[in-house]
C-alpha positions in Angstrom: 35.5 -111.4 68.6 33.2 -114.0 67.2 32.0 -113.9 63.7 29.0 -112.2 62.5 25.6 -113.8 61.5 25.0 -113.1 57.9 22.3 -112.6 55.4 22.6 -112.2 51.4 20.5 -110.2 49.2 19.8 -111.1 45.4 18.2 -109.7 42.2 16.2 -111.7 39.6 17.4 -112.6 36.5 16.1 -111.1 32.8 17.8 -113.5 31.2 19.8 -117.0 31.0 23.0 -115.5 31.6 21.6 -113.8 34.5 19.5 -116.8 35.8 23.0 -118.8 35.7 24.4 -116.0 37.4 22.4 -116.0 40.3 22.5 -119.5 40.8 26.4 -119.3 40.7 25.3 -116.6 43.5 23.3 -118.8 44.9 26.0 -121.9 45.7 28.8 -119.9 46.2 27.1 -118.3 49.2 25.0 -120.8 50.5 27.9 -122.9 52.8 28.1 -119.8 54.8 25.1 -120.7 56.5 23.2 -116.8 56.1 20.2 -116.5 58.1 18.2 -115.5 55.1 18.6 -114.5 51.8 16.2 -112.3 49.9 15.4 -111.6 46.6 14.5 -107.9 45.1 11.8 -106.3 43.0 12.2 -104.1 40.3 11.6 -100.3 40.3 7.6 -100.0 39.6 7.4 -103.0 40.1 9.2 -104.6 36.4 10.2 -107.6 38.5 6.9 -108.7 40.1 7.1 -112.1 38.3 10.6 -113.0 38.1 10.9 -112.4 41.5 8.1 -114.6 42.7 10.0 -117.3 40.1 13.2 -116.9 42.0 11.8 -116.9 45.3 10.0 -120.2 44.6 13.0 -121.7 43.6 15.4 -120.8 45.5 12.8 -122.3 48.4 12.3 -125.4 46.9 16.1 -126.2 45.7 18.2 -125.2 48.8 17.9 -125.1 52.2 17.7 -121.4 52.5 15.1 -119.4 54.6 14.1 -117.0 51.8 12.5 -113.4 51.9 10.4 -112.4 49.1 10.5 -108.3 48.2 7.4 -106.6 48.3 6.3 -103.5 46.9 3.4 -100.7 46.9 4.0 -99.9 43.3 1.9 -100.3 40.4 0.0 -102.8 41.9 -3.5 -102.5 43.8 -4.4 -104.2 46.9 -5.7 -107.6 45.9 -3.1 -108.2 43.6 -0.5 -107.5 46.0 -1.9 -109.6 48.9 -3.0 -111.9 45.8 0.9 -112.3 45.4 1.2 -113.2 49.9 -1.6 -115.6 49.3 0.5 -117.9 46.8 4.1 -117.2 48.9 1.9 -118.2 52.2 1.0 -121.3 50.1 4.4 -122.2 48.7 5.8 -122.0 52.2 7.2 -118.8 52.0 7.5 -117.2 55.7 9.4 -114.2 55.2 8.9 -110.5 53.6 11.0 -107.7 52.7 8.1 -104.8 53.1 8.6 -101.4 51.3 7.1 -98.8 49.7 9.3 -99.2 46.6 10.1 -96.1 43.7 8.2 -94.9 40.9 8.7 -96.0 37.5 9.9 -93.3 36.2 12.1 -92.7 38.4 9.6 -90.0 39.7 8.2 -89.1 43.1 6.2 -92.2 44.5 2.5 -91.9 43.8 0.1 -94.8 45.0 -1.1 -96.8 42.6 -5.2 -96.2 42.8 -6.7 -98.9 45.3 -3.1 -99.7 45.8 -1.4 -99.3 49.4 -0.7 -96.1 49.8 2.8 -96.8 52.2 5.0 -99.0 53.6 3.0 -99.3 57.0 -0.3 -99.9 54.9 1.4 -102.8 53.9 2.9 -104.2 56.8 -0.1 -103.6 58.6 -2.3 -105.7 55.7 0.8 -108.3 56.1 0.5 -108.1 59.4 -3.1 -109.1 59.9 -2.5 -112.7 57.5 -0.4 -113.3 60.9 2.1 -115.8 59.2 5.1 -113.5 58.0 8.4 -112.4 59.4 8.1 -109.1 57.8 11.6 -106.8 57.3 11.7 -103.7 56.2 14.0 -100.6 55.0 15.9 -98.2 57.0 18.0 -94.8 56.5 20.9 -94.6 58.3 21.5 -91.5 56.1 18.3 -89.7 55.1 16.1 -90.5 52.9 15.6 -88.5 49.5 12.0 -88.4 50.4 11.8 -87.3 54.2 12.0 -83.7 55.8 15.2 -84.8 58.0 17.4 -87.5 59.6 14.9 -87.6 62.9 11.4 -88.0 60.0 12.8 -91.7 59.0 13.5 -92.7 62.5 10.2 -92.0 63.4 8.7 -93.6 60.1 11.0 -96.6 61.6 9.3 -96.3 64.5 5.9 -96.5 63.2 7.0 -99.6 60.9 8.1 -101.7 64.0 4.1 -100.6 65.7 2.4 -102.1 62.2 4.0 -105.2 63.1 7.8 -105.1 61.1 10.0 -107.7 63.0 13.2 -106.6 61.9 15.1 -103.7 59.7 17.5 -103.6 57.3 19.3 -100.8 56.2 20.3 -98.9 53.1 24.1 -99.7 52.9 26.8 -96.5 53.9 30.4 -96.7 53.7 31.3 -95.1 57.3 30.8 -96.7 61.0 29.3 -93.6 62.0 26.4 -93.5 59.6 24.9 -96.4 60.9 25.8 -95.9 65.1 24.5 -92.6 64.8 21.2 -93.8 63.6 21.1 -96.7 66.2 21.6 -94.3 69.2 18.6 -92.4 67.4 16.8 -95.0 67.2 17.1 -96.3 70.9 16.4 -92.8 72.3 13.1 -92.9 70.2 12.2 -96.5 71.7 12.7 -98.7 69.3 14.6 -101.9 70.3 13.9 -104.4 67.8 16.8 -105.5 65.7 18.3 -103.1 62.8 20.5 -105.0 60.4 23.4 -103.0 58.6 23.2 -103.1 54.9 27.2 -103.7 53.2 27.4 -103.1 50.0 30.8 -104.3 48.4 31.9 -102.2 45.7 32.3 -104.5 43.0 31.7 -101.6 39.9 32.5 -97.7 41.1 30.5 -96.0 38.8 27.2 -98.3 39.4 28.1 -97.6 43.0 27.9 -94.1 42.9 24.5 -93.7 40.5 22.6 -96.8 43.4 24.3 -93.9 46.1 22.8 -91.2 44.3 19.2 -92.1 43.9 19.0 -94.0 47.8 20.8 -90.4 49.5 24.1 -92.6 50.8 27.2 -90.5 51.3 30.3 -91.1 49.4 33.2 -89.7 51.6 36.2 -88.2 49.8 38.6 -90.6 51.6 36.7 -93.5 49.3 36.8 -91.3 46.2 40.3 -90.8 46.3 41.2 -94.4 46.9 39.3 -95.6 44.3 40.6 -93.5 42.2 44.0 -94.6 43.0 43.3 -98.5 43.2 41.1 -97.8 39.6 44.7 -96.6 37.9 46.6 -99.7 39.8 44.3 -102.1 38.6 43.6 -102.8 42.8 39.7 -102.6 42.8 38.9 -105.7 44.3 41.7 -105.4 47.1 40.4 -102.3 48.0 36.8 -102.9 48.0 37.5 -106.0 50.3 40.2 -103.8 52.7 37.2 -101.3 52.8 33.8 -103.3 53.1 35.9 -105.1 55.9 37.2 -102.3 57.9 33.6 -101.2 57.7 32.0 -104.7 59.3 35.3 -104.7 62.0 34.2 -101.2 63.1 30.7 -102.5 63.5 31.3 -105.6 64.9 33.7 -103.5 67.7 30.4 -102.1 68.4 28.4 -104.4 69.2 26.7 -105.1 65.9 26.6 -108.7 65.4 24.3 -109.5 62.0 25.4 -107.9 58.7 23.4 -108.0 55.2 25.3 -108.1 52.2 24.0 -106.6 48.8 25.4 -109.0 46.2 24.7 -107.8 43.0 24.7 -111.1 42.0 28.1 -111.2 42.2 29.3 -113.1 44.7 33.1 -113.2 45.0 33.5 -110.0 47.0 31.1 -111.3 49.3 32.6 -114.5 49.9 36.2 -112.7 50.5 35.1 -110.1 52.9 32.9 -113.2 54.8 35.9 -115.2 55.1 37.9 -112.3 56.4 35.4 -111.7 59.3 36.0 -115.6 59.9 32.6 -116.7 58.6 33.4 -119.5 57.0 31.6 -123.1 54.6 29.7 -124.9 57.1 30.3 -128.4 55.8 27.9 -131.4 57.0 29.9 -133.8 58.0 27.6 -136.4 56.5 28.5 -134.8 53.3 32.3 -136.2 53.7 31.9 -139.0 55.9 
């Protein structure tokens, strides 16, 4: 089975710790060659600013096709496509469209003269004509919609704005994410839906990011961790699981995987090198 194609998701530093962090991220990920790798936005929009900062230079100090997050929240229309304007002029080709959560933690409200959805926004993207524009999908539904079927056809309407590709919200069982395909096909869409991996590098964090996105935590993956958490076997099993997970996939036909890195980039590497995708070294580098 040939390897997977691979993408890598970031956050943006608050700090110098973090900001070495990230670029420790940054290198240790960059010889596996991803296809992209994006960069995150706050909740309400509290990153707005260190996320253009890393996005800019992350463009202009490696070789990586980067995707800027984008959000509806607390921002109104001509700041947000204010925000496009300077990533169209940096050179910045790629967007990761949503409609984002409220500050508080809250039910989403638009900002006023903000966009008032997702699709609003891809469609406004859209119409500058010069973006590969990703966005979300729920393989398991979404807090917000009425039922499973509700965000395939909101991932339907995404793809008619003009989205080019999908990533999903990451789910710990095979299943989750075939079932959702074959819904997906039966309600027409075909363009490409990229599973979302999330290692687990810290339980607890894990279950509280499972919590707030709707993602299922089987009792299988309770009870292990609980059992590797006493044997001091976290990382084994996060790699044994996130890897079992991308094999299953892979089995089935799925042949791009996006990783949610937490900045933290170890696991990621591991479970990459397990699925044989490997440093891609120029051999004018060693020559």
């Amino acid at each position: 089975m040939p390897s997977p194609s691979v993408s890598f998701e970031f956050f943006p530093p608050k700090s110098l710790q973090a900001s070495f962090r990230l670029w420790e991220t940054v290198n240790t990920l960059a010889p596996l060659n991803p296809d992209f790798v994006s960069v995150t936005y706050g909740a309400g929009g509290t990153t707005r600013e260190l996320t253009h900062d890393a996005v800019d230079a992350i463009h202009k100090t490696t070789p990586l096709r980067v995707a800027a997050h984008l959000t509806c929240v607390e921002a109104t229309k001509a700041e947000t496509m204010a925000t496009v304007d300077q990533y169209a002029k940096e050179g910045i080709t790629d967007i990761v469209a949503l409609r984002g959560d409220a500050p508080d933690g809250g039910a989403f409200a638009p900002t006023p003269d903000g966009f008032a959805s997702s699709i609003e926004l891809i469609e406004a993207l859209k119409e500058r004509g010069s973006f590969n524009i990703r966005v979300g999908a729920y393989p398991e539904k979404h807090p917000d919609a009425a039922s499973s079927q509700a965000d395939v056809d909101w991932l339907k309407r995404k793809f008619e704005a003009g989205a080019d590709e999908a990533i999903t919200q990451f789910f710990f069982e095979a299943e989750s994410f075939l079932r959702f395909r074959d819904a997906c096909a039966k309600a027409g869409i075909d363009a490409p839906i990229r599973p979302g991996i999330l290692p687990i590098e810290n339980w607890a964090g894990m279950t509280r990011f499972a919590e707030r996105c709707g993602t299922q935590i089987p009792t299988w993956l309770s009870d292990a961790f609980e059992t590797a958490t006493r044997d001091n076997r976290q990382d084994l099993l996060a790699i044994a699981v996130a890897t079992e997970l991308c094999s299953d996939l892979m089995e089935e036909g799925v042949d791009a995987l996006h990783f949610y890195t937490l900045n933290k980039p170890d696991l990621t590497r591991d479970i990459c090198a397990a699925l044989g995708v490997t440093p891609q070294v120029d051999l004018a580098e060693v020559a």
